[in-house]
N, CA, C and O atoms as CSV, one atom per row, in Angstrom:
chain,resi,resn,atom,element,x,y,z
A,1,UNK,N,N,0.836,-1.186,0.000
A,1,UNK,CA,C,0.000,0.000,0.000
A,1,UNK,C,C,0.880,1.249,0.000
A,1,UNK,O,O,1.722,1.402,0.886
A,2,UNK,N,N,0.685,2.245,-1.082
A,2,UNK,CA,C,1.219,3.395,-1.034
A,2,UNK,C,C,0.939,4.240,-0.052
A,2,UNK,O,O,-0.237,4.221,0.313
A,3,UNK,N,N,1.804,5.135,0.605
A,3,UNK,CA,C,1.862,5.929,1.604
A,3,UNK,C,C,1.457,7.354,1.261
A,3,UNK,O,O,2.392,7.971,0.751
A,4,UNK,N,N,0.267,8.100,1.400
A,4,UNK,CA,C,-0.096,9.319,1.500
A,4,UNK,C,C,0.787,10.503,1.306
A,4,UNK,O,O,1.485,11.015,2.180
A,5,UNK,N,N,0.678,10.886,0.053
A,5,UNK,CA,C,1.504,11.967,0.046
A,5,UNK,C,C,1.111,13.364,0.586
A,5,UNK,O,O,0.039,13.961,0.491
A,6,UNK,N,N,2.337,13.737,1.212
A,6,UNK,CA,C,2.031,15.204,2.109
A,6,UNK,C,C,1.652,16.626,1.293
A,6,UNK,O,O,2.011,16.834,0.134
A,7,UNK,N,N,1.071,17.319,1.889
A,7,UNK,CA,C,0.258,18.702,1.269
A,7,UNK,C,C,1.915,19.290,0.287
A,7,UNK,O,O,2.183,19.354,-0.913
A,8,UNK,N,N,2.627,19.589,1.448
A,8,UNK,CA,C,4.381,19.767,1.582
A,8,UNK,C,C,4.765,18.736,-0.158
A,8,UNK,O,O,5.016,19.408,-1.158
A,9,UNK,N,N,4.756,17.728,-0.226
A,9,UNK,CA,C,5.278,17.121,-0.929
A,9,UNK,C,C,4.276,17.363,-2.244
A,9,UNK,O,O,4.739,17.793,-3.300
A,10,UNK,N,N,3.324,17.151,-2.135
A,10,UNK,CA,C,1.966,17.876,-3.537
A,10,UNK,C,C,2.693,19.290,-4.308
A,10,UNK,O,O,3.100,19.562,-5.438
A,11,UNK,N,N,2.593,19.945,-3.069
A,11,UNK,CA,C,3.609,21.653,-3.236
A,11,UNK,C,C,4.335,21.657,-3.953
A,11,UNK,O,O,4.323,22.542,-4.808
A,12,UNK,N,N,5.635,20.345,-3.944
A,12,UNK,CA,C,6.712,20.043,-4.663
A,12,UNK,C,C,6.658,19.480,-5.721
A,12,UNK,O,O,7.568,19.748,-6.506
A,13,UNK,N,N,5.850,18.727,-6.060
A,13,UNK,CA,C,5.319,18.053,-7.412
A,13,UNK,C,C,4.726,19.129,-8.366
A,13,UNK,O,O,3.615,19.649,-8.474
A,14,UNK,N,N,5.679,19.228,-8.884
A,14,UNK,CA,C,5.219,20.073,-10.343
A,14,UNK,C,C,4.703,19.504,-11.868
A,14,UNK,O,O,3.929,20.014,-12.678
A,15,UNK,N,N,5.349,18.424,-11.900
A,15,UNK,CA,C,5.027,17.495,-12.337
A,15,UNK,C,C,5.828,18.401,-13.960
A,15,UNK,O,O,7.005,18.695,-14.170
A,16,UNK,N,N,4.743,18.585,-14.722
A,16,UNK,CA,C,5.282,19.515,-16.266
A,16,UNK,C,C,4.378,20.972,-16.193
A,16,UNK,O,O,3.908,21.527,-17.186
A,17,UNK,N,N,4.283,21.327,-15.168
A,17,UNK,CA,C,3.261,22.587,-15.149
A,17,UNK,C,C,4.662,23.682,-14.370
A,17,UNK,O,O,5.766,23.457,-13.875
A,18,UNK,N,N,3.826,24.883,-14.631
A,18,UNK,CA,C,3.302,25.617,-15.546
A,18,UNK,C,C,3.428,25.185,-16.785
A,18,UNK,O,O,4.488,24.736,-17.219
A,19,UNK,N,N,1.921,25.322,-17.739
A,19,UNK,CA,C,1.695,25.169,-19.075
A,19,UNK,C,C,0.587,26.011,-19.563
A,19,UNK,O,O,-0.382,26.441,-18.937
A,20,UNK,N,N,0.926,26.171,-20.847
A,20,UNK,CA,C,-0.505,27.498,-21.071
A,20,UNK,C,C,-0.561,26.339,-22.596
A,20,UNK,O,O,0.266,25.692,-23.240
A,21,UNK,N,N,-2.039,26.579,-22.642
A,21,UNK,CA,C,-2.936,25.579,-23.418
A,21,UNK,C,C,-3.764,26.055,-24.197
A,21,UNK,O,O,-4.349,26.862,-23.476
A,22,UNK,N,N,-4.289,26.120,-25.331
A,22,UNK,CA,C,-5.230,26.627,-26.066
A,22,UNK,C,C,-6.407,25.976,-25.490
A,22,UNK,O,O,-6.533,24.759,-25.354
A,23,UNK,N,N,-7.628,27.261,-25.020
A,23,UNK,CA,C,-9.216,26.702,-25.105
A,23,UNK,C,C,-9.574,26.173,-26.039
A,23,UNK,O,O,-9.724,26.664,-27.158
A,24,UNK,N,N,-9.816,24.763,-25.590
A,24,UNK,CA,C,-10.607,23.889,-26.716
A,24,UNK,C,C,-11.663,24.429,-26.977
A,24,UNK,O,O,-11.983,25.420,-26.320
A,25,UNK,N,N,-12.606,23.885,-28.121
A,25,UNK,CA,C,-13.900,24.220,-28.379
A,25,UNK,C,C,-14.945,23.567,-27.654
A,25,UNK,O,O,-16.098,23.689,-28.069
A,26,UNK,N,N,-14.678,22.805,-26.499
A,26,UNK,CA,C,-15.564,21.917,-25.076
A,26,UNK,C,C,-15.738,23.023,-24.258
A,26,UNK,O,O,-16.819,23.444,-23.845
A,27,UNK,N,N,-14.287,23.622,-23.970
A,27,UNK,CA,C,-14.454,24.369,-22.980
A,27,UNK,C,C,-15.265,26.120,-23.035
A,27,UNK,O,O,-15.834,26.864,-22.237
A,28,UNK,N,N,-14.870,26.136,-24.503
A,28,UNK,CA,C,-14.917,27.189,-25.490
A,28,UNK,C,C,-16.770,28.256,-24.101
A,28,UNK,O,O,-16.699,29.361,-23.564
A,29,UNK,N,N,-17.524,27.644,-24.075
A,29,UNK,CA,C,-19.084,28.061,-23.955
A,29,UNK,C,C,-18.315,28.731,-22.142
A,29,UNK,O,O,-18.101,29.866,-21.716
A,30,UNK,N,N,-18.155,27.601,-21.659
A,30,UNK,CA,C,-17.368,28.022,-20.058
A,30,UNK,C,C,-16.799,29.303,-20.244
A,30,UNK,O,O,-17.256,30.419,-20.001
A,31,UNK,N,N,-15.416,28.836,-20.851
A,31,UNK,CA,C,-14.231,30.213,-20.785
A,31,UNK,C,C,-14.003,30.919,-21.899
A,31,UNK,O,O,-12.938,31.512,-22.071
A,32,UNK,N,N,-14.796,30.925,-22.603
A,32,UNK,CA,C,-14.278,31.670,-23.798
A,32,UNK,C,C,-13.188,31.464,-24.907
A,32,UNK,O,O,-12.878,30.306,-25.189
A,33,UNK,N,N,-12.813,32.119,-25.311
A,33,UNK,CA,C,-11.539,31.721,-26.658
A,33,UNK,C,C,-10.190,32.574,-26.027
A,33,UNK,O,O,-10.117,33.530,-25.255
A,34,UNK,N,N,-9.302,31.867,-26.639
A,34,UNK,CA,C,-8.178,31.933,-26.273
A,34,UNK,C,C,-7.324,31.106,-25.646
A,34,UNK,O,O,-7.168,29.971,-26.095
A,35,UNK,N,N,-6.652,31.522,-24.539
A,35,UNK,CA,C,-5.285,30.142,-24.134
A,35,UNK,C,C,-5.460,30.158,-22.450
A,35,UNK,O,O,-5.556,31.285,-21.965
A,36,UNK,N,N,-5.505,29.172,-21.642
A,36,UNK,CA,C,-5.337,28.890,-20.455
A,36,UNK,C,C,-3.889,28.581,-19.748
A,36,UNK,O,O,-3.023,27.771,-20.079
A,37,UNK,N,N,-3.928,29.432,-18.750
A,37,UNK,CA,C,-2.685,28.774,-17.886
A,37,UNK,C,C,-3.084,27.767,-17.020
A,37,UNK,O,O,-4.120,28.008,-16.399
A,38,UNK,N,N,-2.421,26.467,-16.764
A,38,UNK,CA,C,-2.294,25.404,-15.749
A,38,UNK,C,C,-1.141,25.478,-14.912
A,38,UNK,O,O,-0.202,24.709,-15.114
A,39,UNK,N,N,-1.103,26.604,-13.686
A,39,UNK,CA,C,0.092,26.980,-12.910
A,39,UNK,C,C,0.465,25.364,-12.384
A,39,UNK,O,O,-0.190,24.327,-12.492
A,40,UNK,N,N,2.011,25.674,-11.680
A,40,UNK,CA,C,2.224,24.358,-11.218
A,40,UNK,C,C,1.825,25.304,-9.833
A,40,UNK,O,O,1.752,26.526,-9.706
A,41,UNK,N,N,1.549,23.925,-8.630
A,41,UNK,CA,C,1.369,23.751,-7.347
A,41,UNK,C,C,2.117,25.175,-6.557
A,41,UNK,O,O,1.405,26.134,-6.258
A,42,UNK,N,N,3.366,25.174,-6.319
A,42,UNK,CA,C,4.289,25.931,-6.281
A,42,UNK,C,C,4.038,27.781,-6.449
A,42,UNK,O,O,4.068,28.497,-5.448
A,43,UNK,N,N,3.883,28.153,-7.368
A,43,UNK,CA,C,3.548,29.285,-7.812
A,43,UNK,C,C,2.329,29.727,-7.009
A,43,UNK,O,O,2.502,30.733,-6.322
A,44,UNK,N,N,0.623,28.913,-6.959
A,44,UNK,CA,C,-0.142,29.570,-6.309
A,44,UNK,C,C,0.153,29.915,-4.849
A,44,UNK,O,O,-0.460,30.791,-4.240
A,45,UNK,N,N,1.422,28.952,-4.175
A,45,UNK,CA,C,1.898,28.971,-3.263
A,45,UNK,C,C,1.958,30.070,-2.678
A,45,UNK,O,O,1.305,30.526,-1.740
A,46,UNK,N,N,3.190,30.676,-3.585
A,46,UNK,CA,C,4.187,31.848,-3.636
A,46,UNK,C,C,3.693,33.022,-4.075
A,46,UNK,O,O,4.432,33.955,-4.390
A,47,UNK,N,N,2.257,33.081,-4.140
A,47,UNK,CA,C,1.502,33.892,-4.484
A,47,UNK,C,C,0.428,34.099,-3.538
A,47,UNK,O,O,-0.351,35.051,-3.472
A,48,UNK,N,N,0.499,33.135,-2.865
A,48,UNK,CA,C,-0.457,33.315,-1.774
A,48,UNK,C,C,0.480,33.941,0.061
A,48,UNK,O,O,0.107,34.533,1.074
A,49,UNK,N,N,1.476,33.477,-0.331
A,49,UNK,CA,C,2.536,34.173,0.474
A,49,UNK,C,C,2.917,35.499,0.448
A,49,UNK,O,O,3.522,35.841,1.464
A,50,UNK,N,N,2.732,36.488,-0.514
A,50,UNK,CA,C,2.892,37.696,-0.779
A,50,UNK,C,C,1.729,38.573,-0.122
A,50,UNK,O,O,1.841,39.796,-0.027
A,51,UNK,N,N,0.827,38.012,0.237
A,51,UNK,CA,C,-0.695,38.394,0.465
A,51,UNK,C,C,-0.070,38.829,2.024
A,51,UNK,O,O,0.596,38.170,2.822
A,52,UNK,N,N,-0.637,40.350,2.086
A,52,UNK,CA,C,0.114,40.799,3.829
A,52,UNK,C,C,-0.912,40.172,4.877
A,52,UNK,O,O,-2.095,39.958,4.615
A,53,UNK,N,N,-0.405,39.954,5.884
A,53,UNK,CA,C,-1.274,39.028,7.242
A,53,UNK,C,C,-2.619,39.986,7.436
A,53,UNK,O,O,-2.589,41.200,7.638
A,54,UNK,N,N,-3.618,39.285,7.345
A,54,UNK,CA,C,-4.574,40.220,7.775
A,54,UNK,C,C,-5.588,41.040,6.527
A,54,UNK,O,O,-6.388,41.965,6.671
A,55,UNK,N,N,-5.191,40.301,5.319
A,55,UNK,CA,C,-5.716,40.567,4.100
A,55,UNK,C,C,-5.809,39.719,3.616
A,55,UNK,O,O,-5.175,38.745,4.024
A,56,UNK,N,N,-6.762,39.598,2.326
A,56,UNK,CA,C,-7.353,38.718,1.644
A,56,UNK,C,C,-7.273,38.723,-0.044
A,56,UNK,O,O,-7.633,39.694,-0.710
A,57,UNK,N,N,-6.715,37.418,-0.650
A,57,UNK,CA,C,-6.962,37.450,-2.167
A,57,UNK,C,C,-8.142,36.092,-2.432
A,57,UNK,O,O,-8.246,35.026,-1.826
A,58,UNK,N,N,-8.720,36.500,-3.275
A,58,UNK,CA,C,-9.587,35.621,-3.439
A,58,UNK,C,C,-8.930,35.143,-5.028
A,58,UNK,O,O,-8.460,35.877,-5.898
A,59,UNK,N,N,-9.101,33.596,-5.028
A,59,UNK,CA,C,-8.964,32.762,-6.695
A,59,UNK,C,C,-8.805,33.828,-7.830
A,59,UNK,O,O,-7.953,34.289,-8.588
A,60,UNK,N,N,-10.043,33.939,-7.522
A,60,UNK,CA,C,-10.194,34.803,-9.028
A,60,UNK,C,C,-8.997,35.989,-9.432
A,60,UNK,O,O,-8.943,36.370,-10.601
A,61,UNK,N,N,-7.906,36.630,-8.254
A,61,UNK,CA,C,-7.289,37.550,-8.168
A,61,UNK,C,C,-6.142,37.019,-8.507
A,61,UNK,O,O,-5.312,37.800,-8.971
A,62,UNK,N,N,-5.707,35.344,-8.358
A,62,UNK,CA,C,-4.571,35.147,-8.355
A,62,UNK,C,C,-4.404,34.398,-9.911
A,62,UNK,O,O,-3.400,34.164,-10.583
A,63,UNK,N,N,-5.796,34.149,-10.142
A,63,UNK,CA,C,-6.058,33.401,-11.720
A,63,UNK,C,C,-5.520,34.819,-12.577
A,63,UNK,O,O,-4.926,34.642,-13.640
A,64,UNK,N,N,-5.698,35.895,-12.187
A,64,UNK,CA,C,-5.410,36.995,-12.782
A,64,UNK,C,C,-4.055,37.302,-13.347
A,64,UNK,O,O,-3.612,37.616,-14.452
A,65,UNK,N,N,-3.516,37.058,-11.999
A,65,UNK,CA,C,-2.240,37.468,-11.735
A,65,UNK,C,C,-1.547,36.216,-12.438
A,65,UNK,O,O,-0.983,36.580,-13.470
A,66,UNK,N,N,-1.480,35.489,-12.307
A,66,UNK,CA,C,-1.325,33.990,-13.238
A,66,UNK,C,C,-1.559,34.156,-14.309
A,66,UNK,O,O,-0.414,34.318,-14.730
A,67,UNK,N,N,-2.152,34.247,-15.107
A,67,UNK,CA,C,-3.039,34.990,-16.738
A,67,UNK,C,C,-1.523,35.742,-17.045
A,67,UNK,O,O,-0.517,35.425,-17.679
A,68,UNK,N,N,-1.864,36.679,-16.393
A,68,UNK,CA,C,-0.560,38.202,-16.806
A,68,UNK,C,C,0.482,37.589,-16.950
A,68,UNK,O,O,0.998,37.361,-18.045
A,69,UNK,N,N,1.028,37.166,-15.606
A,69,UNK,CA,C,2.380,36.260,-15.190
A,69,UNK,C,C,2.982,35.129,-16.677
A,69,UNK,O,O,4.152,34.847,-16.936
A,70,UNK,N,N,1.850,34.729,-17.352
A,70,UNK,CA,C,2.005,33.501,-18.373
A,70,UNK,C,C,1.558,34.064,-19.965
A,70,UNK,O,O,1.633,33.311,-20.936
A,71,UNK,N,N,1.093,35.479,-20.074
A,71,UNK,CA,C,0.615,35.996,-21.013
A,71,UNK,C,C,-0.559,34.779,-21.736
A,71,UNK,O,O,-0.514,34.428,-22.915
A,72,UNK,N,N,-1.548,34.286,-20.735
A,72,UNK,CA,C,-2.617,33.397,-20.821
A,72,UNK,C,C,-3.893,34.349,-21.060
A,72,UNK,O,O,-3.646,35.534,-20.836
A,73,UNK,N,N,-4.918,34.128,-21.381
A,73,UNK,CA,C,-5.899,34.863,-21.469
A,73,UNK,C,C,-6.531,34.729,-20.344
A,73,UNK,O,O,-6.900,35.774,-19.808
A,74,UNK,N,N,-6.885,33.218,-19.558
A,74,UNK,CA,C,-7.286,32.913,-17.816
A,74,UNK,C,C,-6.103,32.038,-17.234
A,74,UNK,O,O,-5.334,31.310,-17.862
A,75,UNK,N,N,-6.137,32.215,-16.288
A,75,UNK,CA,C,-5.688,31.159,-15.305
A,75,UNK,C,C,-6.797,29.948,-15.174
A,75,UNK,O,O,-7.978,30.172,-14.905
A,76,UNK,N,N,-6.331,28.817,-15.368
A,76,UNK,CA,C,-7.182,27.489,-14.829
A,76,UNK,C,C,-8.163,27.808,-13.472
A,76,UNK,O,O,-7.736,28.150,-12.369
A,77,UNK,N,N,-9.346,27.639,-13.782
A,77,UNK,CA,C,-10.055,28.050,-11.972
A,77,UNK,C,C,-9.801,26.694,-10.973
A,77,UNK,O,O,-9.493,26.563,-9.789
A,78,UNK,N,N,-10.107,25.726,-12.128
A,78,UNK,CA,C,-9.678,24.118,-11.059
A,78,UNK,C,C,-8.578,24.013,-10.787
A,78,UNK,O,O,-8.451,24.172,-9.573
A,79,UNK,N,N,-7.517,23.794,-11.347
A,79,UNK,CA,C,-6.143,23.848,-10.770
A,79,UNK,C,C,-5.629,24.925,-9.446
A,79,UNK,O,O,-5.264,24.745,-8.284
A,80,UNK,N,N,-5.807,25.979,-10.235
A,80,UNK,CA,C,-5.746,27.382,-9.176
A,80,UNK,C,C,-6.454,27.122,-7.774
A,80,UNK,O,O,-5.919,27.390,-6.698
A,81,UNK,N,N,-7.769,26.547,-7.921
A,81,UNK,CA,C,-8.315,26.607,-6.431
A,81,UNK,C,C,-7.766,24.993,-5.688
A,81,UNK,O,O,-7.352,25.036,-4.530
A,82,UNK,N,N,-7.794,23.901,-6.282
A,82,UNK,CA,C,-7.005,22.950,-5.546
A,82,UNK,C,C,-5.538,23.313,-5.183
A,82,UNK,O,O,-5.220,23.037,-4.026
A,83,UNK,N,N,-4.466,23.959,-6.071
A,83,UNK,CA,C,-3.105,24.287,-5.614
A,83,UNK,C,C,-3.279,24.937,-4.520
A,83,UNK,O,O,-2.521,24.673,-3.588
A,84,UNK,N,N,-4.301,25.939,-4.346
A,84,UNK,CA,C,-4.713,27.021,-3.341
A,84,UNK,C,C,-4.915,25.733,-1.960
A,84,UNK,O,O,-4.288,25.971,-0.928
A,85,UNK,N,N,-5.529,24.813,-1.995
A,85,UNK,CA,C,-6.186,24.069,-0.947
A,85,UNK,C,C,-4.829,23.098,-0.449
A,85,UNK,O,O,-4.730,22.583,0.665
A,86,UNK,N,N,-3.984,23.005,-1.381
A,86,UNK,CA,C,-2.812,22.127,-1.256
A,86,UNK,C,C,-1.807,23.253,-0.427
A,86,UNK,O,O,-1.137,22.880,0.536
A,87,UNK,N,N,-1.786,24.492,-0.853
A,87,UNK,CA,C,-1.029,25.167,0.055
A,87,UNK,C,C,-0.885,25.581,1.477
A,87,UNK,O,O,-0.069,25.817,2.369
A,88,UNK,N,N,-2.540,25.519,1.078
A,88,UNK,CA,C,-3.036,25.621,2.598
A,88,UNK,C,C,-2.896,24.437,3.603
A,88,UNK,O,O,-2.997,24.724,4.796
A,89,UNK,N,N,-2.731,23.466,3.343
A,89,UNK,CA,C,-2.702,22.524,3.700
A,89,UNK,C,C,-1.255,22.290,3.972
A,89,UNK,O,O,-1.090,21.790,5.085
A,90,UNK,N,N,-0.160,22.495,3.308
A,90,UNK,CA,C,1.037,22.606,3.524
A,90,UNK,C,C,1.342,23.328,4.614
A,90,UNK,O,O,1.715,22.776,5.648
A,91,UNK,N,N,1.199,24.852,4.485
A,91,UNK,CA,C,1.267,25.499,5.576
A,91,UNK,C,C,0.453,25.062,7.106
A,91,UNK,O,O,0.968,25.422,8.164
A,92,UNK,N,N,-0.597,24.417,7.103
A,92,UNK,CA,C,-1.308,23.466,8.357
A,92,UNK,C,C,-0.022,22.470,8.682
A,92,UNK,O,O,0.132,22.094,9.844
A,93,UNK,N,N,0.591,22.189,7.992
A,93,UNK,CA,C,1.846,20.644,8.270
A,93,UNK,C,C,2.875,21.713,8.901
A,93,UNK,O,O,3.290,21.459,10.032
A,94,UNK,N,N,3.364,23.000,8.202
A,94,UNK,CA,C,4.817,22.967,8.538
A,94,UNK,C,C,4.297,23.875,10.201
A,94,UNK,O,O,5.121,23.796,11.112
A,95,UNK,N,N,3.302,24.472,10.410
A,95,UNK,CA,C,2.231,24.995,11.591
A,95,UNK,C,C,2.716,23.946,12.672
A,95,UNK,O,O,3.403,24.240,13.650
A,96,UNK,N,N,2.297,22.788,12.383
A,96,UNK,CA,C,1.973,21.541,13.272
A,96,UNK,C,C,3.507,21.427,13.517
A,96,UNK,O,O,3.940,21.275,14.660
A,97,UNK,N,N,4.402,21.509,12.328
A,97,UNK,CA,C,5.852,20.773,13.066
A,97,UNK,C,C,6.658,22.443,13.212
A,97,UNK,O,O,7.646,22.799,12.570
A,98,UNK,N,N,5.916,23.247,14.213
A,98,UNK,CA,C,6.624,24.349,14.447
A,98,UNK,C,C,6.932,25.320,13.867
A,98,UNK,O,O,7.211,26.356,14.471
A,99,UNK,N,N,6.956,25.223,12.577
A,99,UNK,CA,C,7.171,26.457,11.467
A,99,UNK,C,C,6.641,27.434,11.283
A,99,UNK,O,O,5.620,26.972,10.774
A,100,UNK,N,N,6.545,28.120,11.283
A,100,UNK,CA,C,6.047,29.929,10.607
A,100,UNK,C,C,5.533,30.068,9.425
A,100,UNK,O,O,5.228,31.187,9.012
């Protein structure tokens, strides 16, 4: 049985992302025309770290900033909000083993 990989270790798995992708014509009605970014894990991270204590970015702000960042027309909303949940989750681990 494989062993559970950590929020921490997800973070690190980039796997081949960042990638920017042409909108198919499936997705076309959803997002419109043009090209999507698929940030890696990492990046929403490091983007969510810049955010000062006591303030708030919401998805949609960092899909933005991701877009610009990749000269994409959107940022991925699914990717973006799970990396978001993986970070958070990272930061809950390094919390637990003392970290800042």
């Amino acid at each position: 049985m494989r062993k559970k990989k950590s929020c921490r270790e997800k973070l690190a798995d980039a796997k081949d992302l960042p990638k920017v992708v042409t909108i198919t014509p499936g997705m076309r009605k959803q997002w419109g025309t043009g090209t999507v970014v698929i940030p890696a894990p990492a990046e929403v991270d490091e983007i969510m770290k810049r955010v000062p204590k006591g303030k708030l970015i919401t998805i949609n702000h960092i899909r933005e900033i991701l877009a610009r960042r990749h000269g994409a027309t959107i940022g991925c909303p699914i990717t973006t909000g799970l990396f978001a949940r993986i970070a958070a989750g990272a930061s809950e681990e390094d919390e637990d083993h003392g970290k800042k």
